[in-house]
PDB file of N, CA, C and O in Angstrom:
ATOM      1  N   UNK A   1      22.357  -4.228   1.546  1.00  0.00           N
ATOM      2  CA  UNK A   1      21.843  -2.959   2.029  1.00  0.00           C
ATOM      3  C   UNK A   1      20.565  -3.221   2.817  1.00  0.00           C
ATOM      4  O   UNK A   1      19.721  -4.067   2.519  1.00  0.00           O
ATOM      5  N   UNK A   2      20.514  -2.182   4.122  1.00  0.00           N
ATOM      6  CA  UNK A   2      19.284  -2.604   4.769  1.00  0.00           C
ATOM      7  C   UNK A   2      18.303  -1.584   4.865  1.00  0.00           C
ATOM      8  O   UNK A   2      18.533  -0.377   4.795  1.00  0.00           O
ATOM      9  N   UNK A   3      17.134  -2.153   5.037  1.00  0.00           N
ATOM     10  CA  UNK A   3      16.181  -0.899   5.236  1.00  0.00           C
ATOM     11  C   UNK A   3      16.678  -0.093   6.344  1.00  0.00           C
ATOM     12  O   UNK A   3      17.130  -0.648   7.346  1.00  0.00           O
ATOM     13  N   UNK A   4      16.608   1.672   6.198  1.00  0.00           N
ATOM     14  CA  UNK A   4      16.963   2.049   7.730  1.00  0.00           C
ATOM     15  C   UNK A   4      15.698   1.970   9.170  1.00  0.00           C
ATOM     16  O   UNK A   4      14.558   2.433   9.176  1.00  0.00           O
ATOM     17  N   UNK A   5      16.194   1.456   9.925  1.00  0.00           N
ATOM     18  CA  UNK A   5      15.315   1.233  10.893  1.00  0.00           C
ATOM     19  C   UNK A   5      14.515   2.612  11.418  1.00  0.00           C
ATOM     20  O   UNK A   5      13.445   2.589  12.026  1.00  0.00           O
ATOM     21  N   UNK A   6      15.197   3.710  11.084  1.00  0.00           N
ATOM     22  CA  UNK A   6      14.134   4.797  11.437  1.00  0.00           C
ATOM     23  C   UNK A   6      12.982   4.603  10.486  1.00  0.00           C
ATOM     24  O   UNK A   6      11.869   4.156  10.765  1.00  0.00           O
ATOM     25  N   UNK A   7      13.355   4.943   9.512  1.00  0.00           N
ATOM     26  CA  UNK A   7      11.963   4.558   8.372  1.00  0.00           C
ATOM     27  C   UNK A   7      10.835   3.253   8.847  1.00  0.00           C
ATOM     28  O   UNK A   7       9.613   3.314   8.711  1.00  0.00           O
ATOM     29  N   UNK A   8      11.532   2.212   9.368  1.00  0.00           N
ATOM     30  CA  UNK A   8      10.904   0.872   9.623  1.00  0.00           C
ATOM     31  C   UNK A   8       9.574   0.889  10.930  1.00  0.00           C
ATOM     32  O   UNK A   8       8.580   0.185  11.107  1.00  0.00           O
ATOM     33  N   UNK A   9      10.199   2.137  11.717  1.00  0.00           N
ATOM     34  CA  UNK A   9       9.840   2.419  12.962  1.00  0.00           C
ATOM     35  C   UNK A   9       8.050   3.669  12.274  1.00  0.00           C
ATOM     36  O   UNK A   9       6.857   3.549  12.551  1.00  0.00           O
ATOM     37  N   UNK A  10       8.611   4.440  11.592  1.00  0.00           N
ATOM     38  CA  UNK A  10       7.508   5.249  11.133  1.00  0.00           C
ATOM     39  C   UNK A  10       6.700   4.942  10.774  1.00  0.00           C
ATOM     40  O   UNK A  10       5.611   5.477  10.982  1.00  0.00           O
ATOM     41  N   UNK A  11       6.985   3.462   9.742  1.00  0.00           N
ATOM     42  CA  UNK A  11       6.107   2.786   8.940  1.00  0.00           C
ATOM     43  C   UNK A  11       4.941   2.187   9.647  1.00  0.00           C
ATOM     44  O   UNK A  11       3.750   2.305   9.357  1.00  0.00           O
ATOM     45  N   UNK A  12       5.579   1.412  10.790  1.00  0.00           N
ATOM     46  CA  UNK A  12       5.200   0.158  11.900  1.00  0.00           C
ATOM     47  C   UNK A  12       4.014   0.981  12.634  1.00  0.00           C
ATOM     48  O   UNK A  12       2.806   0.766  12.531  1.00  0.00           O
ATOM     49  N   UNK A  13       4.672   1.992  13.412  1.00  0.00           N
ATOM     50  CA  UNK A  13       3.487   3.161  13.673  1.00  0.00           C
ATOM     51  C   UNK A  13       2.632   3.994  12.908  1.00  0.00           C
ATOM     52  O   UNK A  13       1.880   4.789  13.472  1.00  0.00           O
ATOM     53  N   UNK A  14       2.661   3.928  12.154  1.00  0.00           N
ATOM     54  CA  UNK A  14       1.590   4.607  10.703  1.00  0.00           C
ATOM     55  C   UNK A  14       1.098   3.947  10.818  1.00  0.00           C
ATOM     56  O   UNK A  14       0.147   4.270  11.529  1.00  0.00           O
ATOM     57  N   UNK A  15       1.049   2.306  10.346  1.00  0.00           N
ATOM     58  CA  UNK A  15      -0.061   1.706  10.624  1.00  0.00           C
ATOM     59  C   UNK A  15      -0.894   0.736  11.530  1.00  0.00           C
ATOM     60  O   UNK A  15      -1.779  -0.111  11.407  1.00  0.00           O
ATOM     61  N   UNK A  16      -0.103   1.341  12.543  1.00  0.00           N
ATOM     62  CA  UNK A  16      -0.362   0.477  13.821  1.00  0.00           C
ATOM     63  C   UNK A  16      -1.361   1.451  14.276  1.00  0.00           C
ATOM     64  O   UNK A  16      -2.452   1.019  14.648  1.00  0.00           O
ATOM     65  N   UNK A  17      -1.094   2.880  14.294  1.00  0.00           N
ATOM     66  CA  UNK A  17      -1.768   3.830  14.572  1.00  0.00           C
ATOM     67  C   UNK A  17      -3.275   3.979  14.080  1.00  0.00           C
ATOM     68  O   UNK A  17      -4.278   4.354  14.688  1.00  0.00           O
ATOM     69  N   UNK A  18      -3.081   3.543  12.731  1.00  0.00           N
ATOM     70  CA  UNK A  18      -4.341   3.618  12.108  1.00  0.00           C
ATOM     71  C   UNK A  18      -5.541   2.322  11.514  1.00  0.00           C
ATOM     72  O   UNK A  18      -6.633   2.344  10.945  1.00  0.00           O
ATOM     73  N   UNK A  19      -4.701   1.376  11.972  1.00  0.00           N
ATOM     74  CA  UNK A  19      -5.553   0.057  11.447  1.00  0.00           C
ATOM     75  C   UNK A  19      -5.542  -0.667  13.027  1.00  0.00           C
ATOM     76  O   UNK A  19      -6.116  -1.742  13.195  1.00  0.00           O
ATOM     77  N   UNK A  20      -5.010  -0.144  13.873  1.00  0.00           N
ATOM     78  CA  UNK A  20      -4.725  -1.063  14.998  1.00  0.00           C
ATOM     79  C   UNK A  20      -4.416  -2.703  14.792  1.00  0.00           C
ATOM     80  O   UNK A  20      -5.038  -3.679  15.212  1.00  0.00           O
ATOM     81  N   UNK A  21      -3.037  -2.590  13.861  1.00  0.00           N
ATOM     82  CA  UNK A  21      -2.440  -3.867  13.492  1.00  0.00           C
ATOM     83  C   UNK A  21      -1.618  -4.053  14.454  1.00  0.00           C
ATOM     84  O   UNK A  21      -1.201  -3.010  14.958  1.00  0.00           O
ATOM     85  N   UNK A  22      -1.225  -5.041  14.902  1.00  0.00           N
ATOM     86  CA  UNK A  22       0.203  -5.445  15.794  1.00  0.00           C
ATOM     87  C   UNK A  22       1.815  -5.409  15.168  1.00  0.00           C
ATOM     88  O   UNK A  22       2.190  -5.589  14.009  1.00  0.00           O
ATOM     89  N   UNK A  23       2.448  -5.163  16.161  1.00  0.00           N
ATOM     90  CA  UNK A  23       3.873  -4.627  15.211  1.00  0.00           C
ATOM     91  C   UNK A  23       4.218  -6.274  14.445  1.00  0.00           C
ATOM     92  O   UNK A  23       4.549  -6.394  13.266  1.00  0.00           O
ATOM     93  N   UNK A  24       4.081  -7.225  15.241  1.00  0.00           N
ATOM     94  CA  UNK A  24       4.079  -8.615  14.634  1.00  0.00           C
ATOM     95  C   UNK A  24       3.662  -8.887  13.135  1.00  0.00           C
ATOM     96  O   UNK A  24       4.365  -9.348  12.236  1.00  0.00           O
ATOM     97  N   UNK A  25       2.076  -8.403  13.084  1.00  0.00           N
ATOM     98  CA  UNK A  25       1.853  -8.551  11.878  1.00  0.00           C
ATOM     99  C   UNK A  25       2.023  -7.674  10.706  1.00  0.00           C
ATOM    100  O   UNK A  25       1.893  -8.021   9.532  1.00  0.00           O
ATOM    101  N   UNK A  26       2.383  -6.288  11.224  1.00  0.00           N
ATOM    102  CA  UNK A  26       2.924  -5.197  10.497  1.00  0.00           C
ATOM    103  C   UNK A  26       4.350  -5.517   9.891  1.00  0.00           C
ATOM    104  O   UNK A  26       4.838  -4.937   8.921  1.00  0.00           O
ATOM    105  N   UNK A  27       4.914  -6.491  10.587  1.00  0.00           N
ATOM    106  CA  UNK A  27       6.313  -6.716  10.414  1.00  0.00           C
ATOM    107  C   UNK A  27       6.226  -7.754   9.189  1.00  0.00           C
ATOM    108  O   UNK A  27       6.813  -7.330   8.194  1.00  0.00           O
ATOM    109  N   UNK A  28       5.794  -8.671   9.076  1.00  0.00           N
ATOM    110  CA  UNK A  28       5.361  -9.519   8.473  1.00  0.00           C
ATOM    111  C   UNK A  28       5.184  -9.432   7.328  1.00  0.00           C
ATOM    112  O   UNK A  28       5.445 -10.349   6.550  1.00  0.00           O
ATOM    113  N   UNK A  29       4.619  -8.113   6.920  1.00  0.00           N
ATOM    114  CA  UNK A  29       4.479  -8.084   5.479  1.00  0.00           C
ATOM    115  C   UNK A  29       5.309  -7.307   4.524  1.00  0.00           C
ATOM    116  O   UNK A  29       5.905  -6.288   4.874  1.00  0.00           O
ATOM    117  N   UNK A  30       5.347  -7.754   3.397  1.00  0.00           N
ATOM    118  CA  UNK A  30       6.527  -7.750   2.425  1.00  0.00           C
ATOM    119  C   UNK A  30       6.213  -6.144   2.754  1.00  0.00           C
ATOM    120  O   UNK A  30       5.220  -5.643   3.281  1.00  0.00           O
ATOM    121  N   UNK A  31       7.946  -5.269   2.031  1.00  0.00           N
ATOM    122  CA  UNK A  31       8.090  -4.091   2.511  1.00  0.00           C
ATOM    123  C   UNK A  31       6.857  -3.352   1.588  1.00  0.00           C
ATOM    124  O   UNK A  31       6.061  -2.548   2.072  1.00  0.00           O
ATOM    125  N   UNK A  32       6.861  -3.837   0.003  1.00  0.00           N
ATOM    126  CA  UNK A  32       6.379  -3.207  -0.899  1.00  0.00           C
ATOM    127  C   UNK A  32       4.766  -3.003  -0.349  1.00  0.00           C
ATOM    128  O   UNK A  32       4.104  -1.969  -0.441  1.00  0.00           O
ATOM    129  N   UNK A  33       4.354  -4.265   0.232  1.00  0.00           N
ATOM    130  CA  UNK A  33       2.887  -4.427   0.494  1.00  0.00           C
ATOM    131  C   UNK A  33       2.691  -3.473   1.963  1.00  0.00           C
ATOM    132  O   UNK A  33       1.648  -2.832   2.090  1.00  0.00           O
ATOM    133  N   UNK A  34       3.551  -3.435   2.839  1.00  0.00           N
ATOM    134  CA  UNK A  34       3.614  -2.236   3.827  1.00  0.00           C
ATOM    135  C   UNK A  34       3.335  -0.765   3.303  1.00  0.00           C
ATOM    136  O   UNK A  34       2.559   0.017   3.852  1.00  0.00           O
ATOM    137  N   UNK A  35       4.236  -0.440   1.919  1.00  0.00           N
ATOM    138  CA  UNK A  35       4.037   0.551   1.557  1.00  0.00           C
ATOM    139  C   UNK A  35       3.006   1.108   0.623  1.00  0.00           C
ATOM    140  O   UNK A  35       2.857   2.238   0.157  1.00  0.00           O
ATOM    141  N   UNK A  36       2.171  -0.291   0.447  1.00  0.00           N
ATOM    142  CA  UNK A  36       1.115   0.158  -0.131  1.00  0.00           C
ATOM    143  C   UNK A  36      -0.076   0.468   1.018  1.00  0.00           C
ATOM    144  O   UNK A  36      -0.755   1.472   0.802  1.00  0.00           O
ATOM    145  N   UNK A  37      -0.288  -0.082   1.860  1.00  0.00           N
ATOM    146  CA  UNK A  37      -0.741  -0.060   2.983  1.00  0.00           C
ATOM    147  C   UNK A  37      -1.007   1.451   3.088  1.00  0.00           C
ATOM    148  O   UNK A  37      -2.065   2.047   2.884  1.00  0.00           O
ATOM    149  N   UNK A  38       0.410   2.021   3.518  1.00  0.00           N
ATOM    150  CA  UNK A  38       0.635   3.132   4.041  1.00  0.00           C
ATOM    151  C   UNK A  38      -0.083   4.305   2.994  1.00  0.00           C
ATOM    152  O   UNK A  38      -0.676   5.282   3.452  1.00  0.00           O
ATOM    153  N   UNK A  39       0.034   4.109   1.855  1.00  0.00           N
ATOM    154  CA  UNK A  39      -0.590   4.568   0.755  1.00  0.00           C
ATOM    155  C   UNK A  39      -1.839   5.024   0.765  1.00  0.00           C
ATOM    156  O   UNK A  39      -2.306   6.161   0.842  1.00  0.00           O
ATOM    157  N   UNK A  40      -2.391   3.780   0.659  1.00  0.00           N
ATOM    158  CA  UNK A  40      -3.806   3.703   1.520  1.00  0.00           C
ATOM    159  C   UNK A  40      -4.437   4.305   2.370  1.00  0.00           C
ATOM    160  O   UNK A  40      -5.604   4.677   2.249  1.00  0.00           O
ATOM    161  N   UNK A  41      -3.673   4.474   3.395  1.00  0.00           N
ATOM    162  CA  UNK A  41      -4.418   4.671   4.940  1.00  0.00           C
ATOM    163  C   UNK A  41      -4.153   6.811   4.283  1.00  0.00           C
ATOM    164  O   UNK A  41      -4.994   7.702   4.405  1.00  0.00           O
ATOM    165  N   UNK A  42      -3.012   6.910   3.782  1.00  0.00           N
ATOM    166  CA  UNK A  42      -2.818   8.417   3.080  1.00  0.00           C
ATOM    167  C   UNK A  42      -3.927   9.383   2.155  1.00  0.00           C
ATOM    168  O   UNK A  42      -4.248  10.564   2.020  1.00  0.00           O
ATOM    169  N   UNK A  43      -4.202   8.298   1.732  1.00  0.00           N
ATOM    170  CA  UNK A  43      -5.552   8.263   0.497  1.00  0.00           C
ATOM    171  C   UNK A  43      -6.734   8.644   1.120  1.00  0.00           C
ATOM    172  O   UNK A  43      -7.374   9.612   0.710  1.00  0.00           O
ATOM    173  N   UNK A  44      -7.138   7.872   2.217  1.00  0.00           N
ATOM    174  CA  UNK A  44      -8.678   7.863   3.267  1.00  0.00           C
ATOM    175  C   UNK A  44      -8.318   9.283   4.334  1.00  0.00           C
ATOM    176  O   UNK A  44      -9.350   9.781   4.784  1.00  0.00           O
ATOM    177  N   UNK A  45      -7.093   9.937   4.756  1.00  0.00           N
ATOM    178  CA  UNK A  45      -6.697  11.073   5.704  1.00  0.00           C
ATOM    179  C   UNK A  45      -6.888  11.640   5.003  1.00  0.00           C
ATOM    180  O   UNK A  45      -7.889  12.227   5.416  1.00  0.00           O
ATOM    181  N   UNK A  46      -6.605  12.138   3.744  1.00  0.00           N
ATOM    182  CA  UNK A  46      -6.645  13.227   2.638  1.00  0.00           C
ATOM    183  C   UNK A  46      -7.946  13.027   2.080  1.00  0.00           C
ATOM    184  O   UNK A  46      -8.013  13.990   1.315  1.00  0.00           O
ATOM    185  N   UNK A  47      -9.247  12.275   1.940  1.00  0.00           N
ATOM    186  CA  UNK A  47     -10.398  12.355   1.526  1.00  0.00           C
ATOM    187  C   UNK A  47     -11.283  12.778   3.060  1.00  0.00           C
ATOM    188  O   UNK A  47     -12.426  13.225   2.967  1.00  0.00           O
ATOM    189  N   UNK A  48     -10.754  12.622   4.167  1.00  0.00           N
ATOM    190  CA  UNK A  48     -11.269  12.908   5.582  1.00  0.00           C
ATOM    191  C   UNK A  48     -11.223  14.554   5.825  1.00  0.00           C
ATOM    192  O   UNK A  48     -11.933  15.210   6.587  1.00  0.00           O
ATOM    193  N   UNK A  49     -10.037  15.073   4.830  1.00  0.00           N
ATOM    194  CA  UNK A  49      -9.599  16.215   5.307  1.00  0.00           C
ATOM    195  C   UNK A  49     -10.272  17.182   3.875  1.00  0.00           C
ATOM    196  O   UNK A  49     -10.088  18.368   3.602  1.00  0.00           O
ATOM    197  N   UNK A  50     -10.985  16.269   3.247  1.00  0.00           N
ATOM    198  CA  UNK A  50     -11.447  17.361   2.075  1.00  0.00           C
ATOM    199  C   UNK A  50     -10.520  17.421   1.299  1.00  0.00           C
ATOM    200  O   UNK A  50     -10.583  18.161   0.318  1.00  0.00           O
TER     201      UNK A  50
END
């Protein structure tokens, strides 16, 4: 089973968008550690937004 590439695409830009990572090195990292990432960057928008 594969990850679906739409999801892969959202991910890549979430945090490309917000860390100004390269899709190279965004790609690179294990999915789980991507999604903690993404977590993250969720955590700091929602303390930005009050």
């Amino acid at each position: 089973m594969s990850y679906p590439s739409n999801k892969l695409y959202e991910e890549v830009a979430f945090v490309a968008y917000h860390f100004h990572w390269s899709q190279d090195d965004i790609l690179n990292l294990e999915h789980s550690t991507r999604k903690r990432w993404i977590a993250e960057i969720n955590k700091i928008n929602q303390q930005l937004q009050g």
